[in-house]
N, C-alpha and C positions, 0 to 999 in steps of 0.2 A: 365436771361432766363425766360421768359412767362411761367405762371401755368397752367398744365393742364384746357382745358374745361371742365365745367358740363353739357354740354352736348355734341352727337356722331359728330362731327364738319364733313362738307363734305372737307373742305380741309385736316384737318387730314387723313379722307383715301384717297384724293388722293397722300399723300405723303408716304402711306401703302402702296397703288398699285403700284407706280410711282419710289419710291423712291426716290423722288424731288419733286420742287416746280413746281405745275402745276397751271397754267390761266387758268380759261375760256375768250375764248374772243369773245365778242358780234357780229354779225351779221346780217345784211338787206339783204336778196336775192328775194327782193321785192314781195314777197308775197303777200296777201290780206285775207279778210273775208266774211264768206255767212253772218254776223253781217253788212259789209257794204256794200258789192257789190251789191245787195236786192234779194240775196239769201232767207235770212231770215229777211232784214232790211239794210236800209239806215243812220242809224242814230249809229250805235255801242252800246257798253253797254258805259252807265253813265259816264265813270268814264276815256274812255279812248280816247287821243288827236290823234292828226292827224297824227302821229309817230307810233300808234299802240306798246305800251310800246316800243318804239327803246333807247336804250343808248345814251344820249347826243354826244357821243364820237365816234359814229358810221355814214363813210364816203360811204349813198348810194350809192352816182355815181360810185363805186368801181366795181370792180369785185369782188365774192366773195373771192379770191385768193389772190386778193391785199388788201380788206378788214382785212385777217387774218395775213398777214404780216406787215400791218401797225399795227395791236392789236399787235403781236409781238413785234415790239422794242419797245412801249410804255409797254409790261407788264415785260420784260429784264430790262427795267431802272430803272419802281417803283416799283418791286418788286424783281427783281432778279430770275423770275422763267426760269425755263431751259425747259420744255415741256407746250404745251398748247391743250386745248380742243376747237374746233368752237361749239360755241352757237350760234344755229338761232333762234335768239329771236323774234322779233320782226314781229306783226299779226299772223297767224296762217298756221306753216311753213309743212303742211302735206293737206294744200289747196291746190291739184294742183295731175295732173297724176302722178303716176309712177316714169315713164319716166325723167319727171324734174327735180324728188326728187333725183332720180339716182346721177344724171348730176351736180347738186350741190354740195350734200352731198359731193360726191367725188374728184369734185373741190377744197371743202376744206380739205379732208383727204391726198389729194397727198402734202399739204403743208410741207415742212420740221417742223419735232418735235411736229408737230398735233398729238397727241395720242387718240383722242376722238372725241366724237362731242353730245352735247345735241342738242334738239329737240323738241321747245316749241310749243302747240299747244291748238284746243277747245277740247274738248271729242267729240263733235259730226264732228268734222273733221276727224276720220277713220274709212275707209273703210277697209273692210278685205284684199283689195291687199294693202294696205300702212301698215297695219300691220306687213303681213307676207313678207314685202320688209325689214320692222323695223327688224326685227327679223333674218331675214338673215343676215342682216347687223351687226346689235348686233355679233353675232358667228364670225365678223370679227377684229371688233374694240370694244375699248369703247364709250358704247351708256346707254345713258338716256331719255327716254320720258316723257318732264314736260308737263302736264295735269293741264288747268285755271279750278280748280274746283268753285274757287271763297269764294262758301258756302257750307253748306250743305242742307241751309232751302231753300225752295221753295218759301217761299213769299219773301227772300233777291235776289233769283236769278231773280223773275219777275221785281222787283225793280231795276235794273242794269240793267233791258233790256237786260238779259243776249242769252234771246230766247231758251234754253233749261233748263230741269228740272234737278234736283238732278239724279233721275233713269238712265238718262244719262251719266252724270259723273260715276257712280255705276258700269255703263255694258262697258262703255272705261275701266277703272281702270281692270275689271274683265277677257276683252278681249284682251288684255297687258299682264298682269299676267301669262295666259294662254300661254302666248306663249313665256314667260322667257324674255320680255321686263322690264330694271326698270325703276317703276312707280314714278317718283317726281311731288306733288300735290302742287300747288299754292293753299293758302286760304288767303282772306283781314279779318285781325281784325280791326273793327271800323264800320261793315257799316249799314246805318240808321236803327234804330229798331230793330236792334239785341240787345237783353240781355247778363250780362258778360256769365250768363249759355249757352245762348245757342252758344257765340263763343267759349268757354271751351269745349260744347261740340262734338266738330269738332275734338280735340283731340281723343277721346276716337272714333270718326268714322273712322278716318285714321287709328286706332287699328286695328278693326274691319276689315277693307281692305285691310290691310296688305301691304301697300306701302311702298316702299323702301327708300324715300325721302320725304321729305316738305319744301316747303318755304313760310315763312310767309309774308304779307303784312302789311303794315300797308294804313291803307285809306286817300289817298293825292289828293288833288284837283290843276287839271291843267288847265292851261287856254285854253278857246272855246270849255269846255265839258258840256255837260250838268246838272253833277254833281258840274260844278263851279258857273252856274246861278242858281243850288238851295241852294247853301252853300252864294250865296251874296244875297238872298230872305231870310236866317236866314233859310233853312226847314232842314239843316246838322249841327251837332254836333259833331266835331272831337277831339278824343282824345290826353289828353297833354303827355309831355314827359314821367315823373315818371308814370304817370298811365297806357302808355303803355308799358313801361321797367316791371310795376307788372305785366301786363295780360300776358305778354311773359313767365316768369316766371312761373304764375300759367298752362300756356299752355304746357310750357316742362315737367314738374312736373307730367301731364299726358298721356305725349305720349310715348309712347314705347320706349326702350332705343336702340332698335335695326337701329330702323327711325333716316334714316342721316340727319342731317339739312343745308339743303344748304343754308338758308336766312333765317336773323332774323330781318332785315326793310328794307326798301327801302326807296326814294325819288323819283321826277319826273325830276330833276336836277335844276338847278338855274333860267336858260330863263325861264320856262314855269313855275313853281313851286308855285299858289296858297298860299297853305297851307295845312300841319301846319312848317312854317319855320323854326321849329326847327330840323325836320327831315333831313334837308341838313348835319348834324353833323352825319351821320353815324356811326362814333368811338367813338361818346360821348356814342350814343344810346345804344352800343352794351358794351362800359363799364358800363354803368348803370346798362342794366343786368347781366353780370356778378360779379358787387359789388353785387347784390341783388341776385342771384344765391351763392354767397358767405357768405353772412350773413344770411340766412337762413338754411346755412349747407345741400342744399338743391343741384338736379341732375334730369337729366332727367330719367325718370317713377318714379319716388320716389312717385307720391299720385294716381299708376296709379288702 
């Protein structure tokens, strides 16, 4: 039997909510970005391929329908889970009217044993009608709204070509909130010029804001980004294994023990995958920090 986590794991509650083993399962319902359409820019932030973070495993030409039903027997056989959540990951899935949002979402909630559906998007992709559509919605199902905060510095965000500021992310998060949507905040640890201070203190900002969720990144370089021709010009420094299984650590260490953690590294999957190649080992990753969560006798907010 596995030992409890040191910190508030999001699969633990959903098997609090659920009472079983719940999936999320990843989703393309082909979306887009004011980052690339030239809304705001043609060229995306830094960092992200022509997939628009999509999961290796994820079959566009789908329907979204079919989409969650193929995620389905694939998460029934490695994993055994008996209810699933549609995640629409991939670009920013609150780009678009209404209307559309409608028509999807609920594409995929009429799927048999869909309990949920997260909802990954920019902070400055809602408007107050996709908000209070979110919110409706929420009072029906279970709903999560992940928010790419990225950072919380403004010279990291201009550097990503992220095209909005911190203040941004600040008044999404706040306008969310507000309306009993929960809030899960994407942040990358590792990226250029940031100090370990001032990634550590991204913890203690999501305190502050009182979001419901976080998921960590760790900064991985994919092929045909622009962050992969400055990491082969030498102008990117990526952090190694142990030393990001520490900062992990010292980052739960100060976030609130209440803040679910949904993700504690990521990859870009194998095709595309740059570096740092050791990230492909997910389970090595995530045992490393919790040997090091363990040896330290240590839990999340413990240094909060």
């Amino acid at each position: 039997m596995s030992r409890p986590k040191r910190y508030n794991a999001f699969s633990d509650e959903l098997k609090r909510v659920f009472g079983c083993k719940v999936q999320r399962i990843s989703v393309d319902a082909s979306f887009t970005c004011p980052n690339r359409d030239g809304s705001l820019d043609d060229a995306g932030c830094i960092f992200c391929g022509g997939s628009g973070s999509r999961a290796s495993s994820i079959r566009p030409e789908l329907s979204v329908a079919a989409q969650v039903e193929d995620g389905k027997e694939v998460m029934r056989r490695k994993y055994r889970a008996r209810k699933f959540i549609a995640y629409f990951q991939a670009y920013s899935n609150t780009y678009g009217p209404v209307e559309r949002l409608r028509t999807l979402f609920n594409e995929a909630l009429a799927v048999p044993d869909v309990v949920g559906i997260i909802v990954a998007t920019r902070p400055d992709c809602l408007p107050d009608t996709v908000l209070d559509y979110l919110a409706r919605l929420g009072e029906e199902t279970y709903l999560w709204l992940e928010l790419g905060l990225q950072s919380i510095h403004d010279k990291s965000l201009a550097l990503i070509n992220r095209r909005h500021d911190y203040a941004c992310s600040v008044a999404a998060v706040q306008r969310a909130k507000a309306r009993g949507i929960r809030v899960c905040a994407h942040v990358i640890l590792g990226l250029p010029g940031e100090s370990r201070e001032e990634m550590l203190a991204m913890a203690g900002e999501l305190n502050r804001l009182g979001v419901a969720g976080v998921k960590l990144h760790l900064l991985h370089v994919m092929k045909g980004t622009r962050l992969a021709e400055m990491y082969g010009q030498g102008e990117v420094e990526l952090l190694d294994r142990d030393g990001y299984a520490g900062l992990v650590c010292d980052f739960l260490e100060r976030l609130d023990p209440a803040i679910l953690v949904h993700r504690l590294t990521g990859d870009g999957g194998r095709d595309n995958l740059v570096a740092p190649l050791w990230s492909l080992n997910k389970f090595e990753v995530l045992n490393l920090i919790d040997a090091e969560m363990e040896r330290r006798n240590s839990r999340q907010g413990l240094r909060r």
